[in-house]
C-alpha positions in Angstrom: -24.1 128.1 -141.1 -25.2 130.8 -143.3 -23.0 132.6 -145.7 -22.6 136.9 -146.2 -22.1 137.9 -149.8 -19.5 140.3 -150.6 -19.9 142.2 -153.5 -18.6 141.0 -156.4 -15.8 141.6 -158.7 -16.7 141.6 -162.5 -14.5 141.8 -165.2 -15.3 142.6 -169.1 -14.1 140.0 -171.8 -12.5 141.2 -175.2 -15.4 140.9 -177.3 -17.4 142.9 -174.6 -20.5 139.9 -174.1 -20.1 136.8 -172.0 -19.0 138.0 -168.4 -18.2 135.2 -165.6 -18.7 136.3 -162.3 -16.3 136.3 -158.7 -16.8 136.5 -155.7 -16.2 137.4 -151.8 -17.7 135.1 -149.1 -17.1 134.6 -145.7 -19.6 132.4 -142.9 -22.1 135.0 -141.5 -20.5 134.4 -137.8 -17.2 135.0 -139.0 -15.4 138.7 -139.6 -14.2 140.2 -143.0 -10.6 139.4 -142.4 -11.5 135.9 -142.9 -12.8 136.4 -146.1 -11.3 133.7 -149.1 -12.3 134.4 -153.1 -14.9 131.8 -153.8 -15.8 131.2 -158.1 -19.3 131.3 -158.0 -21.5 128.9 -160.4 -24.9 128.8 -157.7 -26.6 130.3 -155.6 -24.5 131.8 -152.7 -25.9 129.1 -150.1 -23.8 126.5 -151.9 -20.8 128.4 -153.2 -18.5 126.3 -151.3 -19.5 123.3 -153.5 -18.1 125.1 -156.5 -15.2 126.1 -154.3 -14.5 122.9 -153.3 -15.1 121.3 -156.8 -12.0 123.5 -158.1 -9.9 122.5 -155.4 -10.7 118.7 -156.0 -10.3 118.9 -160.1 -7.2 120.7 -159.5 -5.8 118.1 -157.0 -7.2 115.6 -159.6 -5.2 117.0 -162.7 -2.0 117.4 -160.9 -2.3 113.7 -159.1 -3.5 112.1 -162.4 -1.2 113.9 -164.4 -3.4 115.0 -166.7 -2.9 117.0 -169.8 -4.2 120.6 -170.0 -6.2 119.8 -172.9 -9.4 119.4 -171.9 -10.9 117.9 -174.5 -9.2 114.7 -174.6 -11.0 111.8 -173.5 -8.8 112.4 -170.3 -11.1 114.9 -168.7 -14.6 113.0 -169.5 -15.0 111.8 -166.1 -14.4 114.9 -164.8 -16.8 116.6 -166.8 -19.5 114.5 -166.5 -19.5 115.3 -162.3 -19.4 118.8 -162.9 -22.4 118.5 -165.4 -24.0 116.1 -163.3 -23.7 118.1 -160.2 -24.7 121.4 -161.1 -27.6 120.0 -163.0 -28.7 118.7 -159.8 -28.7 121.9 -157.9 -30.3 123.4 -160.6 -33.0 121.1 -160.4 -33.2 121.1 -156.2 -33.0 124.6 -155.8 -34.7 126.4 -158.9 -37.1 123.8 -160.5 -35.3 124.4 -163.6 -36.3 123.6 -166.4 -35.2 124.0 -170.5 -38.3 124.6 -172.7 -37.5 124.4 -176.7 -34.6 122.2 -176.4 -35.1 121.0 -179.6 -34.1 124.4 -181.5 -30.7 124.2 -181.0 -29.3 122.8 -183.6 -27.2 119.8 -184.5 -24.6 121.7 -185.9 -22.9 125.1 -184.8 -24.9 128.2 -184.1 -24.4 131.3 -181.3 -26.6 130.8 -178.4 -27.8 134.5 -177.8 -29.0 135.4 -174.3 -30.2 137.9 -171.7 -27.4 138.5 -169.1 -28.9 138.8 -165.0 -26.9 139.5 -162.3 -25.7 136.1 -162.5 -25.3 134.0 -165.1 -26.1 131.1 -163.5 -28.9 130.3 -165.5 -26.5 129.9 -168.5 -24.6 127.5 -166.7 -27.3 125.3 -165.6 -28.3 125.4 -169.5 -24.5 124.6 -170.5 -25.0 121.9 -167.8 -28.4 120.1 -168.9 -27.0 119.8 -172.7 -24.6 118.4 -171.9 -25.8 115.7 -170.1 -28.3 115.5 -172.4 -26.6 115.2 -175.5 -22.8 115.6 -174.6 -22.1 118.7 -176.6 -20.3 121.6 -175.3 -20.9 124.8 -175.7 -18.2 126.9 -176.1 -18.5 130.7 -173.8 -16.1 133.9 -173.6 -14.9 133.9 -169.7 -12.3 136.6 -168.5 -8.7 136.4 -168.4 -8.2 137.3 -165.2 -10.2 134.1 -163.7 -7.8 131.7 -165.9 -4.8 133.4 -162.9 -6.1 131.1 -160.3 -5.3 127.4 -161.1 -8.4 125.6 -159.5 -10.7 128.6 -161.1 -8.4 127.8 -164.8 -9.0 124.1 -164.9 -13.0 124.1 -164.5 -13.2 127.1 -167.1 -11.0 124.6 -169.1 -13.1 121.7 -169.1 -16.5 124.0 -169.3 -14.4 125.2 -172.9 -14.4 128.8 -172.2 -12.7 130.8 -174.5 -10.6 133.9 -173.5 -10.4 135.1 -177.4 -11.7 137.4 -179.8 -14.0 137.6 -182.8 -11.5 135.8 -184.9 -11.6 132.8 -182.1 -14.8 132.6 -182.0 -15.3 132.5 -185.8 -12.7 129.6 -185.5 -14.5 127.5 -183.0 -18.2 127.7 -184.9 -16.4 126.7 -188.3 -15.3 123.4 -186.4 -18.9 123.0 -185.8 -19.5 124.0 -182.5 -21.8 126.4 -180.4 -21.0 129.6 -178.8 -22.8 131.3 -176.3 -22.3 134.9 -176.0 -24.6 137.5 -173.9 -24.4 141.1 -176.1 -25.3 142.9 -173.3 -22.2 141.8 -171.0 -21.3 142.9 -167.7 -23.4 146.2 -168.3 -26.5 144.8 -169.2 -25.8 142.3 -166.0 -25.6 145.7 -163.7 -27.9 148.1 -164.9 -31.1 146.1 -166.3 -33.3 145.3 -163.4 -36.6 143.4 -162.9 -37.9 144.8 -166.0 -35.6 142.8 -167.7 -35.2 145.6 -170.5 -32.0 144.7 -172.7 -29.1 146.4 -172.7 -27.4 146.5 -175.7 -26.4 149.6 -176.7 -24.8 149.2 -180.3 -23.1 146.1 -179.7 -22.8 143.8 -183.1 -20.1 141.5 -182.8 -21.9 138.6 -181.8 -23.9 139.0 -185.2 -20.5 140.2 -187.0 -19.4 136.2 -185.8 -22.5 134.9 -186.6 -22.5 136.5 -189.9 -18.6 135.7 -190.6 -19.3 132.1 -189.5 -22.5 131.2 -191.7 -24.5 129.8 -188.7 -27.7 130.5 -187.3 -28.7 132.8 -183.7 -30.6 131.0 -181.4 -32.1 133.5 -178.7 -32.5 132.4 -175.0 -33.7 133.6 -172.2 -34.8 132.6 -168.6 -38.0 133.4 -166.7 -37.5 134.9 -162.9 -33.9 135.5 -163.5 -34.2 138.7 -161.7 -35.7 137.4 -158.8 -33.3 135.1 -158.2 -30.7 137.5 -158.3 -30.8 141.4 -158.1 -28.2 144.3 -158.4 -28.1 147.4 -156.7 -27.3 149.1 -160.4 -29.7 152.1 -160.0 -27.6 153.8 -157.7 -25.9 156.5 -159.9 -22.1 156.7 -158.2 -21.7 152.8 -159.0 -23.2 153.4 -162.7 -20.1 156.1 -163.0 -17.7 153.7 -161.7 -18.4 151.3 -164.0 -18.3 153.8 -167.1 -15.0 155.2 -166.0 -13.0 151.5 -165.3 -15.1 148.7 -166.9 -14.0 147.0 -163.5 -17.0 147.0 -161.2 -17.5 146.2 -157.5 -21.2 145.3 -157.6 -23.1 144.8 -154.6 -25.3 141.8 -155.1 -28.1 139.9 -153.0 -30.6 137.0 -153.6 -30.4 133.5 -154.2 -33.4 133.2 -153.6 -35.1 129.5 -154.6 -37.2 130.9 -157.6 -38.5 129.0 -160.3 -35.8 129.1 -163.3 -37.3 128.3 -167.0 -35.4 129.0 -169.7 -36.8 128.9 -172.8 -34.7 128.8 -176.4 -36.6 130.4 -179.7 -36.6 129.4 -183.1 -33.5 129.8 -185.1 -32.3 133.1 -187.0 -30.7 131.6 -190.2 -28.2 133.0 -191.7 -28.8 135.5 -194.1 -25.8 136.7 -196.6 -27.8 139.8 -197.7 -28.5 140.9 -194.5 -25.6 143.2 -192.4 -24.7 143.1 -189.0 -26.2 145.9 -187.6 -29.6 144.9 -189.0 -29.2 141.1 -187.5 -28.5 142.4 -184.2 -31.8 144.5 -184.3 -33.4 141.1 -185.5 -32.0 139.1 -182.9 -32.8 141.4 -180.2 -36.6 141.3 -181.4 -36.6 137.9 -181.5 -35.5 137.7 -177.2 -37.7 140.4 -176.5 -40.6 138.9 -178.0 -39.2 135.4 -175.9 -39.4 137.5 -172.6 -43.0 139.5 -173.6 -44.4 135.8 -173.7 -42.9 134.3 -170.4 -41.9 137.2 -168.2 -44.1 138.9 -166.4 -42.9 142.8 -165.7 -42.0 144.0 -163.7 -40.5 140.4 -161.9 -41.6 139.6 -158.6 -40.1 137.5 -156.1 -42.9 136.0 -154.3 -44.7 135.6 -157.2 -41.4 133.8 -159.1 -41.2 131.6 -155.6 -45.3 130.3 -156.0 -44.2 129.4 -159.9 -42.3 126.7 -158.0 -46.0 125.1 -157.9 -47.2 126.3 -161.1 -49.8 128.3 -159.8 -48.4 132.2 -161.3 -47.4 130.2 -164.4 -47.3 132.6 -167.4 -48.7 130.3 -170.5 -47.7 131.0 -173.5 
């Protein structure tokens, strides 16, 4: 049975870049008042998979008695089928695929990337490297998502942080990666399928960077847009969102476009350089990513034949 799509409600972190996303659903022949909050990590056709993957770890953790550090060799298992699974519906339902794997690098480094309505694209990637290479990559999620306790203990083992600058600074001098969007929830809203970036004068992600003596790596995914689309040009929900920062989005998509998300070269850190010019550096550096594999503005049925590589955008 198919499944309606409420619309969604987003939350801004501290730092003001990584947003996760929540959600309403309900089956289509049902009514509203049976509506239960799904965490969504796919497309909404399958958001009962991730639904049902909280409830299980959380059943899991409680029958296993199993610490609530996630790190420990404890949760490996556990990891490893979330990884596993959500790799796999990448794969089935977008093609997706990682292009430039091979820039990231082997020690820490802030994964820079363009925020969609979803950021499911990001999690697929978060996915595929890990089962890849078994690294984590550490992301900013909201604190209100760690108040539900099936929601808590998959943001746990996917490391998300709820912190600040100084946190963040903390996890890439233990030699990690972090993966913060700069544009956040407002970039995720009010870009469209021009995929223009959405910014403003946001430089705390290079403020980290530049704090923690790593490199930027920028990111981005072709068709993102046309998987997923806002209704952010309407001008009353653009003033909600200014006056409360928390936004009821109306959302739609899911459609089974071709997902390709390709990482550029390395920004190395640069002493003499400051944070405001970095952040002009690293934008140029995604923009000049998207000019070579997104074709703008996106369209859907064009992103849906990529599936076959026949609107392929070469390099």
């Amino acid at each position: 049975m198919g499944r309606v799509v409420q619309p969604f409600l987003l939350l801004e972190d501290k730092v003001g870049n990584a947003t996760l996303l929540f959600c309403t659903t309900y089956p289509a022949a049902s009514t509203a008042s049976t509506a239960t909050a799904l965490p969504i990590s796919t497309v909404p056709t399958t958001t009962r998979i991730g639904a049902d993957y909280c409830f299980l770890l959380y059943i899991y953790k409680k029958m296993n008695n199993r610490v609530q550090d996630t790190s420990t060799d404890a949760w490996v298992t556990p990891r490893r089928w979330l990884a596993s699974a959500l790799d796999i519906i990448g794969k089935i339902w977008h093609g997706y695929e990682v292009i430039g794997i091979e820039h990231i690098p082997e020690g820490p480094g802030v994964i820079v990337y363009y925020h969609g309505a979803f950021v499911v694209d990001y999690i697929f990637f978060v996915a595929r490297l890990y089962t890849l290479t078994g690294r984590h990559i550490y992301s900013v999620a909201d604190n209100g998502l760690y108040l539900l306790p099936g929601v808590r203990s998959v943001l746990d083992l996917c490391v998300c942080l709820k912190g600040n600058k100084d946190e963040c600074v903390k996890i890439l001098k233990k030699g990690h990666l972090l993966g913060i969007a700069p544009g956040g929830l407002r970039e995720g809203n009010f870009s469209d399928e021009n995929y223009n970036l959405v910014w403003g004068k946001r430089t705390g992600f290079a403020q980290v960077a530049l704090q923690a003596k790593v490199p930027i790596i920028p990111m981005f995914t072709q068709n993102l847009r046309e998987g997923y689309r806002t209704y952010g040009k309407i001008s009353l929900l653009k003033w909600l969102y200014e006056k409360t920062r928390i936004f009821i989005l109306p959302i739609y998509g899911g459609f089974p476009v071709k997902f390709r998300t390709y990482i550029g070269e390395p920004i190395p850190y640069d002493p003499d350089i400051t944070a405001k010019e970095l952040a002009e550096k690293t934008k140029i550096a995604l923009e000049n990513i998207r000019n070579r594999h997104q074709k703008r503005p996106g369209n859907i049925l064009r992103a849906l034949l990529e599936r076959f590589d026949k609107y392929h955008k070469e390099n």
